[in-house]
BALOBA-1460 file (C-alpha; in Angstrom, 3 decimals):
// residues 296
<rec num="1" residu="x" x="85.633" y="95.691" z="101.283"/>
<rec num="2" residu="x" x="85.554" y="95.044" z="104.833"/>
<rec num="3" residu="x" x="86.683" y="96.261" z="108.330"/>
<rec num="4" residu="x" x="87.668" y="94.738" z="111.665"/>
<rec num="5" residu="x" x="87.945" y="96.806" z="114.841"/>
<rec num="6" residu="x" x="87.048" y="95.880" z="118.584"/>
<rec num="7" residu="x" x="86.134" y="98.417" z="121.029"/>
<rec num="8" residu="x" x="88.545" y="96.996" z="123.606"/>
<rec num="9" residu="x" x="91.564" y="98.000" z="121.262"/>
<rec num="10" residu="x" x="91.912" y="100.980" z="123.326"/>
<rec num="11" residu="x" x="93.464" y="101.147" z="126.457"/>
<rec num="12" residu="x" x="95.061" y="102.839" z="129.229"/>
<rec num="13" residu="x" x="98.926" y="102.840" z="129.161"/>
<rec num="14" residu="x" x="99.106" y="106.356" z="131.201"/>
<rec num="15" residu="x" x="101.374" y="108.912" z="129.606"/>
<rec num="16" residu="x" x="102.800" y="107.720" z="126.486"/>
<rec num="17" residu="x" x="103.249" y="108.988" z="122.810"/>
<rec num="18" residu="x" x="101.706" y="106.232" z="121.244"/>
<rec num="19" residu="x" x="97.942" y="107.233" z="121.361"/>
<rec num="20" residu="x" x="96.057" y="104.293" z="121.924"/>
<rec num="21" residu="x" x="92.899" y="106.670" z="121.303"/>
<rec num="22" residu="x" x="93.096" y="106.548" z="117.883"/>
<rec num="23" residu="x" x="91.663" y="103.308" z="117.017"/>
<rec num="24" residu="x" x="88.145" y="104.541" z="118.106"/>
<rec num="25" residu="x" x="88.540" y="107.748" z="116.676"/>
<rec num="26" residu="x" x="89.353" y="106.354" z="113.377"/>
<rec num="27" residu="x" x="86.522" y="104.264" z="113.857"/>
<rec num="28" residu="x" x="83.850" y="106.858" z="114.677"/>
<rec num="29" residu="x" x="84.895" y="108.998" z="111.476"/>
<rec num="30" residu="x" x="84.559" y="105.915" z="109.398"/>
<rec num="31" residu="x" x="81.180" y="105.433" z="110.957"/>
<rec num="32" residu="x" x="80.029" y="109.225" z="110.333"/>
<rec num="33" residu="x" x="81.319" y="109.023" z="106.524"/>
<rec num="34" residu="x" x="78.942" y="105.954" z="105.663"/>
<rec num="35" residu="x" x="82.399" y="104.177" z="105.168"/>
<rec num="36" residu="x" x="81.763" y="101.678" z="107.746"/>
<rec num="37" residu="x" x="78.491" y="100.056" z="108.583"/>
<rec num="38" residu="x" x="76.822" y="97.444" z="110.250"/>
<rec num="39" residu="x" x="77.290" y="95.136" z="107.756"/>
<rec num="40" residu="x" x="80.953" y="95.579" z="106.787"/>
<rec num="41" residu="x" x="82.562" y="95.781" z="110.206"/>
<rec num="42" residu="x" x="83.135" y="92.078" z="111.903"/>
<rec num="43" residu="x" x="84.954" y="91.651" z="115.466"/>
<rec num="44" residu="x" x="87.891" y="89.265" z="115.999"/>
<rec num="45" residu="x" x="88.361" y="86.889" z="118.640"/>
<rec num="46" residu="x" x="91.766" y="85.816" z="120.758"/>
<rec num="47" residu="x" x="93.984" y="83.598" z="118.894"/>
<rec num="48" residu="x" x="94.871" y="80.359" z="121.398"/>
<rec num="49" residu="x" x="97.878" y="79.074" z="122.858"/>
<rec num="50" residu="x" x="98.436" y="77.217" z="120.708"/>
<rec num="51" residu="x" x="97.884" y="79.757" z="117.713"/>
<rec num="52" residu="x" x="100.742" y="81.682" z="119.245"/>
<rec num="53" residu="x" x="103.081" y="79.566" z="119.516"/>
<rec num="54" residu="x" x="103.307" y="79.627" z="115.711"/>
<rec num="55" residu="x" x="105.072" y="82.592" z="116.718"/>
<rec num="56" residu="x" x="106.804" y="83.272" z="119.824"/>
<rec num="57" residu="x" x="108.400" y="80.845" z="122.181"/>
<rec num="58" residu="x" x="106.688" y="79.399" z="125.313"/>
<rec num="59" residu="x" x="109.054" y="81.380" z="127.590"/>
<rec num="60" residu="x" x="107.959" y="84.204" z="126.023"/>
<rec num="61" residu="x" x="104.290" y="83.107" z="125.878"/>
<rec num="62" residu="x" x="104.436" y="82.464" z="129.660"/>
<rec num="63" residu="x" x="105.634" y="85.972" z="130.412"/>
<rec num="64" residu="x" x="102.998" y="87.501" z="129.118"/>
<rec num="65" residu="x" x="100.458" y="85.812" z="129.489"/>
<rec num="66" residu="x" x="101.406" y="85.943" z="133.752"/>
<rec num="67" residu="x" x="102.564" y="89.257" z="132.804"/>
<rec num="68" residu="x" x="106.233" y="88.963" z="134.316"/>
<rec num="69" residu="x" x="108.581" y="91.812" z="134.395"/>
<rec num="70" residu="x" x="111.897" y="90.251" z="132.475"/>
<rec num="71" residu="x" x="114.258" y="90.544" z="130.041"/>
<rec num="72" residu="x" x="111.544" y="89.292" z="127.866"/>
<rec num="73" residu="x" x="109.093" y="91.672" z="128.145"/>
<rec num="74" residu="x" x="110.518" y="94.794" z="129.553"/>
<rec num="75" residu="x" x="112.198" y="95.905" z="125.922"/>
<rec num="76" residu="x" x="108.495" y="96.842" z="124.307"/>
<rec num="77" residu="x" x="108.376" y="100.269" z="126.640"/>
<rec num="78" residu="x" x="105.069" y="99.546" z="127.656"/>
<rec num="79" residu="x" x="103.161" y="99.036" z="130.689"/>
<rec num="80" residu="x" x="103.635" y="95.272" z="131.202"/>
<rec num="81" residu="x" x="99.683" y="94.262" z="132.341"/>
<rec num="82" residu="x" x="96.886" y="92.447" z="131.344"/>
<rec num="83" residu="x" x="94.998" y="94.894" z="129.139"/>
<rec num="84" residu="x" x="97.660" y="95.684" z="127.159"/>
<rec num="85" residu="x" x="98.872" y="92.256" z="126.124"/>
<rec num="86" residu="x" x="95.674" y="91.203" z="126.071"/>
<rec num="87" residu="x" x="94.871" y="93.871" z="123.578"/>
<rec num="88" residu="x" x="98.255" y="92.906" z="121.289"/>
<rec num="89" residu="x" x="96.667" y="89.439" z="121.546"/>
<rec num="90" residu="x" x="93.145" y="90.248" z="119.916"/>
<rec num="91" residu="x" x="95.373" y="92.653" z="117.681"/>
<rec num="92" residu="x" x="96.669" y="89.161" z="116.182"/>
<rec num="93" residu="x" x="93.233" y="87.819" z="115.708"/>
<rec num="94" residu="x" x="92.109" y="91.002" z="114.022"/>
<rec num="95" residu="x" x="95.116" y="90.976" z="111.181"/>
<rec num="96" residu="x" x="94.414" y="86.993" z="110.739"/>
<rec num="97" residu="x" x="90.522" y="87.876" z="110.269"/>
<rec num="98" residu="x" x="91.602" y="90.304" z="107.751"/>
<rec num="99" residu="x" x="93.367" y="88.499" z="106.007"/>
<rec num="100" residu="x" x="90.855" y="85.923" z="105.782"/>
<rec num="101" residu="x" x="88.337" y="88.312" z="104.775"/>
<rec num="102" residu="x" x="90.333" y="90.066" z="102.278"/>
<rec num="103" residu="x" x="91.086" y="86.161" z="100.596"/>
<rec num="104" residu="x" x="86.937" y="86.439" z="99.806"/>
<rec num="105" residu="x" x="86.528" y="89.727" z="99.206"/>
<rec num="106" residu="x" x="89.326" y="91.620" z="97.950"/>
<rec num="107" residu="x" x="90.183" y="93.969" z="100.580"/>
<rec num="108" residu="x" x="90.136" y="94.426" z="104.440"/>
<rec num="109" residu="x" x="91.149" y="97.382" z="106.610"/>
<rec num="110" residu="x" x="92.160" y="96.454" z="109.849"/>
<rec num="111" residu="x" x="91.574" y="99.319" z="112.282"/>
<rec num="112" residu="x" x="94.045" y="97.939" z="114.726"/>
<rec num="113" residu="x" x="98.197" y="96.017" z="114.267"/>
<rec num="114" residu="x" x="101.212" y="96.989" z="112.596"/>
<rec num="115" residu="x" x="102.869" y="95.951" z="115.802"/>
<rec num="116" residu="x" x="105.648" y="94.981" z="113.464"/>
<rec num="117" residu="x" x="108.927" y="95.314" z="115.730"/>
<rec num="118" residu="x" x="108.067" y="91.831" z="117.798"/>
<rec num="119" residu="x" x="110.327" y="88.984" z="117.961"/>
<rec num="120" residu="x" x="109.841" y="85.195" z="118.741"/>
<rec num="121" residu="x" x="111.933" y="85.865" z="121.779"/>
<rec num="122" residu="x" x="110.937" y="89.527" z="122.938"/>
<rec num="123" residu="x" x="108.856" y="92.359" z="122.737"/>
<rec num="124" residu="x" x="110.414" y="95.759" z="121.208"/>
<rec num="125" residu="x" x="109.101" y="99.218" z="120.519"/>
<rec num="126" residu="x" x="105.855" y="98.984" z="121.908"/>
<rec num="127" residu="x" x="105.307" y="95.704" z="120.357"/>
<rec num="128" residu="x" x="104.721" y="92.325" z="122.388"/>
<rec num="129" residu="x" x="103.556" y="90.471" z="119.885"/>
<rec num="130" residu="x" x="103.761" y="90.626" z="115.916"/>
<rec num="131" residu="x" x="100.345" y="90.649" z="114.404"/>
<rec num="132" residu="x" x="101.949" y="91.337" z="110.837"/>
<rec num="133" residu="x" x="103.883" y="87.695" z="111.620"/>
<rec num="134" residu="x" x="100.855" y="86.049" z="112.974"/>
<rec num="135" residu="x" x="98.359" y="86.715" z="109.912"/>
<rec num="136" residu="x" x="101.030" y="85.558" z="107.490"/>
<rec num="137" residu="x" x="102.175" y="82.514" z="109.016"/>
<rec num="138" residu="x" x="98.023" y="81.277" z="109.752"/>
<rec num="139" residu="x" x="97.380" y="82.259" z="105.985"/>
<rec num="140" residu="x" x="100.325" y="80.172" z="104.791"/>
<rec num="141" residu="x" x="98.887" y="77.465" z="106.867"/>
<rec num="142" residu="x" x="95.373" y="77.551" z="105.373"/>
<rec num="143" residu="x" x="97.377" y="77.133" z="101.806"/>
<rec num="144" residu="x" x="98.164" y="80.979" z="100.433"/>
<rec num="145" residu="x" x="101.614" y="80.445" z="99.621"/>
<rec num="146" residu="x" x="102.678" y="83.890" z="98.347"/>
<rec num="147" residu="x" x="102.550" y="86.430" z="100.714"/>
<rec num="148" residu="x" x="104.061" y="90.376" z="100.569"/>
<rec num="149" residu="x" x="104.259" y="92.373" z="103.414"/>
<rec num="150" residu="x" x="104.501" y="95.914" z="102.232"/>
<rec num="151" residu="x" x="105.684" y="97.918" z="104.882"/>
<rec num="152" residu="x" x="105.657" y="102.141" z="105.013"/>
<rec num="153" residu="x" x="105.903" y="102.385" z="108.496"/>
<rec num="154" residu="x" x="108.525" y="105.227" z="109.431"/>
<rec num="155" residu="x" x="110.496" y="102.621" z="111.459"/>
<rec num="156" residu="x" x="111.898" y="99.092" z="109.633"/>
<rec num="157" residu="x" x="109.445" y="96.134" z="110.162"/>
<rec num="158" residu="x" x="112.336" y="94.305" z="112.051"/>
<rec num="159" residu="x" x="110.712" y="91.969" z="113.847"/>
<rec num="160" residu="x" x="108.971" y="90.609" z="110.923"/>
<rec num="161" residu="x" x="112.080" y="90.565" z="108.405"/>
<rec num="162" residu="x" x="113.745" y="88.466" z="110.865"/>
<rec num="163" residu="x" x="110.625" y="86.161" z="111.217"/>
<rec num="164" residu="x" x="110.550" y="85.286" z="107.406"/>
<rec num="165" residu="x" x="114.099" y="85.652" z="106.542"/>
<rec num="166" residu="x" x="114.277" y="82.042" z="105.230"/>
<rec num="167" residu="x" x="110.788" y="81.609" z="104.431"/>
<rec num="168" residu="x" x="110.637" y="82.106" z="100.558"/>
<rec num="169" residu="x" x="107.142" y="82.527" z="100.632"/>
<rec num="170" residu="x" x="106.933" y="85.313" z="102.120"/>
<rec num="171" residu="x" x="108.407" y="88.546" z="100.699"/>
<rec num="172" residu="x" x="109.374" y="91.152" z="102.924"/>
<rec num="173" residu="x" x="109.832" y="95.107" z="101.770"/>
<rec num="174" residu="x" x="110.249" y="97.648" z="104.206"/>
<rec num="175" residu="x" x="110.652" y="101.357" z="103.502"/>
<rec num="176" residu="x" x="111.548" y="103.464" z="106.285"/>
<rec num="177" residu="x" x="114.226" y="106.848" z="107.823"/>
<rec num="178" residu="x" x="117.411" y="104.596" z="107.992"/>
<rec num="179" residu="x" x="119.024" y="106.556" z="110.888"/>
<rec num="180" residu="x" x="116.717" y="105.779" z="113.405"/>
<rec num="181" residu="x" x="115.427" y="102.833" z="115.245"/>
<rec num="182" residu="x" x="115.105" y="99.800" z="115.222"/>
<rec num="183" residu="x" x="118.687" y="97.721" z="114.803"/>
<rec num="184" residu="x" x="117.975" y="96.942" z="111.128"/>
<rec num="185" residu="x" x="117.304" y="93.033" z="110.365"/>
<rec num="186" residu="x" x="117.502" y="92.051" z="106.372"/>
<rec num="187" residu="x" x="114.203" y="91.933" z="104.479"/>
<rec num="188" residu="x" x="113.883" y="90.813" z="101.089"/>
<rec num="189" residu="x" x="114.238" y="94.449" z="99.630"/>
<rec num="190" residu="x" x="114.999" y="97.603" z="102.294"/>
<rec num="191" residu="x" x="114.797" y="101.377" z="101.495"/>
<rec num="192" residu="x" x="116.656" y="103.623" z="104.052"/>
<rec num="193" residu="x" x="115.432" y="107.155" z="103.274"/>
<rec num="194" residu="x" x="117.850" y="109.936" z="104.052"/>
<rec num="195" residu="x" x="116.429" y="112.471" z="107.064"/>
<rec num="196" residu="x" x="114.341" y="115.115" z="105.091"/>
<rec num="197" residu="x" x="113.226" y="112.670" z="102.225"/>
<rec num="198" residu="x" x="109.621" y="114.523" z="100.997"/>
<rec num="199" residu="x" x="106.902" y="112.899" z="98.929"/>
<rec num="200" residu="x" x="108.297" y="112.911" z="95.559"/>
<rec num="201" residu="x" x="111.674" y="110.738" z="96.361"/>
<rec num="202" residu="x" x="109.666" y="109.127" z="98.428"/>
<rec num="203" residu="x" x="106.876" y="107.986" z="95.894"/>
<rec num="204" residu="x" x="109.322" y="107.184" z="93.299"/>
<rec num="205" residu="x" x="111.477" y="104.531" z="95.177"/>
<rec num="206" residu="x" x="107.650" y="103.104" z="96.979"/>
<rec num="207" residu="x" x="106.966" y="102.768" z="92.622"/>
<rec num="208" residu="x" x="109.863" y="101.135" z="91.781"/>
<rec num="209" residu="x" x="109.939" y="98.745" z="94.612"/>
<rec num="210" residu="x" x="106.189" y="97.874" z="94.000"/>
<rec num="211" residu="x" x="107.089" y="96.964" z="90.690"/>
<rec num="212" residu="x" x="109.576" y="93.934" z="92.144"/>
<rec num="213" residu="x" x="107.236" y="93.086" z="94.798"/>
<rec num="214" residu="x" x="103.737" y="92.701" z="92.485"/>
<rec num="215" residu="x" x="105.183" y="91.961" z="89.139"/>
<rec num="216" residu="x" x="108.227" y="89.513" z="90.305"/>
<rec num="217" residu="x" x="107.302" y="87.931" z="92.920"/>
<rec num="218" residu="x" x="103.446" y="88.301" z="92.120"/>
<rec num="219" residu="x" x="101.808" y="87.784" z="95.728"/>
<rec num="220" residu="x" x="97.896" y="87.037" z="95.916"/>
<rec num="221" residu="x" x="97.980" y="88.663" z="99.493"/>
<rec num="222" residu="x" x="99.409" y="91.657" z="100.626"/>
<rec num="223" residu="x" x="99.550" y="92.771" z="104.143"/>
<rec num="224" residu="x" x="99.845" y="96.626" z="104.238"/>
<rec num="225" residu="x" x="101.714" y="98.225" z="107.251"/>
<rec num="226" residu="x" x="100.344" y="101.650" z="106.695"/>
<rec num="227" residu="x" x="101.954" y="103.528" z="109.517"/>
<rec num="228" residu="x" x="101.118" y="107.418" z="109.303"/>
<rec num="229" residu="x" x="104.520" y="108.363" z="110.704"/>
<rec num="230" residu="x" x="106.183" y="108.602" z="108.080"/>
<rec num="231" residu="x" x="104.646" y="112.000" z="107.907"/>
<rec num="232" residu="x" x="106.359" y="115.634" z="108.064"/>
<rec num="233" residu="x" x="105.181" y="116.501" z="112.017"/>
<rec num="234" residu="x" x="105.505" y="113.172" z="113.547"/>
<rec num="235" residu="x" x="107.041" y="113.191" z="116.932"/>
<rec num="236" residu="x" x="109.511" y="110.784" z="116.631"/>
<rec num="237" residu="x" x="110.653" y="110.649" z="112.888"/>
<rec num="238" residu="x" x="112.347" y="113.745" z="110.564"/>
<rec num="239" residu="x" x="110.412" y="112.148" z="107.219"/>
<rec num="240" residu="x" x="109.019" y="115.101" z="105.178"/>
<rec num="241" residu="x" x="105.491" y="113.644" z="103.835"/>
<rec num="242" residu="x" x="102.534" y="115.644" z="103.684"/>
<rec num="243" residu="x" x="99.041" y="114.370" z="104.438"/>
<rec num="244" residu="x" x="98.363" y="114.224" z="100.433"/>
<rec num="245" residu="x" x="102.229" y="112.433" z="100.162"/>
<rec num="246" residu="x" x="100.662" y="109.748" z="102.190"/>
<rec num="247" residu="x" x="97.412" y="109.274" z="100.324"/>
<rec num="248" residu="x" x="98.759" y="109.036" z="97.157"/>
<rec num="249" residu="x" x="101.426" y="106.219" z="98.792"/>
<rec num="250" residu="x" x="98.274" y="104.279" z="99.987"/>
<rec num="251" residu="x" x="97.187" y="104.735" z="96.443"/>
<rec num="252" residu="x" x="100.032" y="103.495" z="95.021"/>
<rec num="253" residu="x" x="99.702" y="99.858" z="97.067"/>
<rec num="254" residu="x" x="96.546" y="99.514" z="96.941"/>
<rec num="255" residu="x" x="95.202" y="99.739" z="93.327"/>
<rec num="256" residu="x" x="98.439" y="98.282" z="91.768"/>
<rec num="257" residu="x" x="96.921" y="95.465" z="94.072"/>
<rec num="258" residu="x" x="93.635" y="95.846" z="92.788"/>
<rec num="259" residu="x" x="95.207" y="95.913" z="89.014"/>
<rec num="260" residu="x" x="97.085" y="92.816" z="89.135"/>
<rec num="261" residu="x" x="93.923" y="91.028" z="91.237"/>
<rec num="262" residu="x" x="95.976" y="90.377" z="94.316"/>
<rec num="263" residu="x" x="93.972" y="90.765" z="97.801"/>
<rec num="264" residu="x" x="95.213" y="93.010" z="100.045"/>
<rec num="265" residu="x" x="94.385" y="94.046" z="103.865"/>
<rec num="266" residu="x" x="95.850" y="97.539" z="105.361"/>
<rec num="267" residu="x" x="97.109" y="97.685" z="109.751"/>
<rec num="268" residu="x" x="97.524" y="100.840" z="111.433"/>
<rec num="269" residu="x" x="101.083" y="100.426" z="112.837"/>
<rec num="270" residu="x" x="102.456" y="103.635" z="114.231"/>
<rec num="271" residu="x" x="101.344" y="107.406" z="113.706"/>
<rec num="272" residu="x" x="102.840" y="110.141" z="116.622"/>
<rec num="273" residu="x" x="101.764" y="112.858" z="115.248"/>
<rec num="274" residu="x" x="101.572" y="116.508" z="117.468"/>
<rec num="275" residu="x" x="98.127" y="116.491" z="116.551"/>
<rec num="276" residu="x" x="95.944" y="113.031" z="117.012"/>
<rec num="277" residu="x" x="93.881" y="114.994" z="114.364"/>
<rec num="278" residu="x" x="96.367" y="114.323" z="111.775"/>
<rec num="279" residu="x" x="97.417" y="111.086" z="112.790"/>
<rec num="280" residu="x" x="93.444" y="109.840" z="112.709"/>
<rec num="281" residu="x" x="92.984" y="111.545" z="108.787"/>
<rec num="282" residu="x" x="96.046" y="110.011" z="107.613"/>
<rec num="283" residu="x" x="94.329" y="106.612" z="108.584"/>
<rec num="284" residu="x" x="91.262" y="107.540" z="107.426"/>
<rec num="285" residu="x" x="92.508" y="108.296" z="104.262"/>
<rec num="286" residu="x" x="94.104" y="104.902" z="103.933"/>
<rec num="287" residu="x" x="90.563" y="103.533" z="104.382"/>
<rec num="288" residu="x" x="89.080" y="105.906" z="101.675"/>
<rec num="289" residu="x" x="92.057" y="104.894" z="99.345"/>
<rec num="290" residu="x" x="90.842" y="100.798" z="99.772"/>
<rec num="291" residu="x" x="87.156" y="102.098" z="99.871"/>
<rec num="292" residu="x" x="87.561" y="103.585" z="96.422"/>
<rec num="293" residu="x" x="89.297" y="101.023" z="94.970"/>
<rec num="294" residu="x" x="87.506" y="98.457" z="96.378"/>
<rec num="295" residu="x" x="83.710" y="99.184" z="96.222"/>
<rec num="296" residu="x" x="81.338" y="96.969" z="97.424"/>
């Protein structure tokens, strides 16, 4: 088991619900538990030019990286400056190291991404670029050729279902409240849960989906987008899971991984919770969950 995080993930986007302030505190808890140490936790460097244009288009590549207010980049409601995208960009290398990690060692927690609502073309709900997207496509270049993303974010993983809509090795599964953002692209299996849906409908359809995702199309990587907003006081979602809901879903995807001996790496993606508190244990406790399951 191993972690990635850089300091620098945090930064100032002035008053905004996503709290960029978690990534350190998630860290620092870690830390204090004897989760992470010195010798598990590695730092990721800035994917090139080059790298990126694997997944976005130069227009869009020049926009951000001159950090130009347009059509482009104005749709991720963020502050359009340096930090920031330069932040989304390490955010790419730090899912790619995962994954690489998780290829040698079973299991990676990336204490950063999810920024799953990117497009080639455009940035969208506080995404500029897709992480998720970026770790996939560099593993399928370096020859893993059956990837799952397994997505529990509250919102649908749009940017990446429209990504790897006609790449078959990829499988794409997002579960997610149906009325309410994004516009919905197709992935290879969407659940649309009702407003209200609480942990037991919620864990049954996450089972039954698993089973099609591990045991048909039988990955040897997933990439986890375990987003804490599904949960019942998130800001901007009307989900019903409690904190234990949530553990036991990170418990479902991660040691039916471990079970079938497919490697698997966990991002942060969203989490608005009224309390930071709650938003920082329900990522901690994905990190126990892998922890557990995958002892060093």
């Amino acid at each position: 088991m191993r972690f990635v995080f850089s300091p620098t993930y945090r930064v100032d986007i002035g008053v905004h619900v996503f709290p960029t302030q978690k990534y350190y505190l998630v860290h620092d808890k870690l830390k204090n538990e004897g989760i992470i140490t010195v010798n598990n936790v590695l730092v990721p460097e800035k994917p090139s030019s080059n790298e990126l244009l694997k997944i976005i288009e130069q227009e869009y590549l020049d926009d951000l990286l001159k950090q130009r207010l347009t059509a482009r980049t104005l749709p991720s409601e963020m502050p359009v400056n340096e930090a920031i995208i330069s932040a989304q960009i390490l955010f790419c290398g730090g899912s790619y190291l995962a994954a690489k990690l998780a290829k040698n060692c079973g299991a990676c927690f990336h204490i950063g991404g999810g920024f799953h609502h990117a497009f080639q073309s455009h940035a969208e709900g506080f995404c500029y670029l897709n992480d998720v997207v970026f770790a996939a496509a560099m593993m399928l270049e370096q020859g893993v050729d059956k990837i799952a993303v397994v997505d529990c974010d509250l919102h649908q993983g749009n940017g990446t279902a429209k990504f790897f809509e006609n790449e078959k090795r990829v499988f794409t599964f997002s579960i997610h409240q149906e009325q309410l953002y994004p516009q919905k692209e197709k992935s290879d299996i969407d659940i649309g849960l009702d407003i209200g849906t609480g942990d037991d409908e919620y864990l049954q359809k996450l089972g039954t989906a698993l089973d099609i995702v591990y045991n048909d199309f039988q990955p040897n990587l997933v990439i986890y987008v375990a987003g804490a907003d599904p949960y019942m006081l998130d800001q901007l979602g009307s989900l019903r899971l409690t904190l234990e809901g949530l553990k036991k879903r990170d418990e479902l995807v991660v040691k039916r991984a471990r079970a079938r001996g497919i490697s698997i790496i966990s991002v942060l993606a969203g989490g608005y919770a009224e309390d930071i508190n709650d938003t920082v244990e329900i990522h901690c406790n994905t990190a126990r969950v892998m922890a557990e399951t995958f002892p060093e």
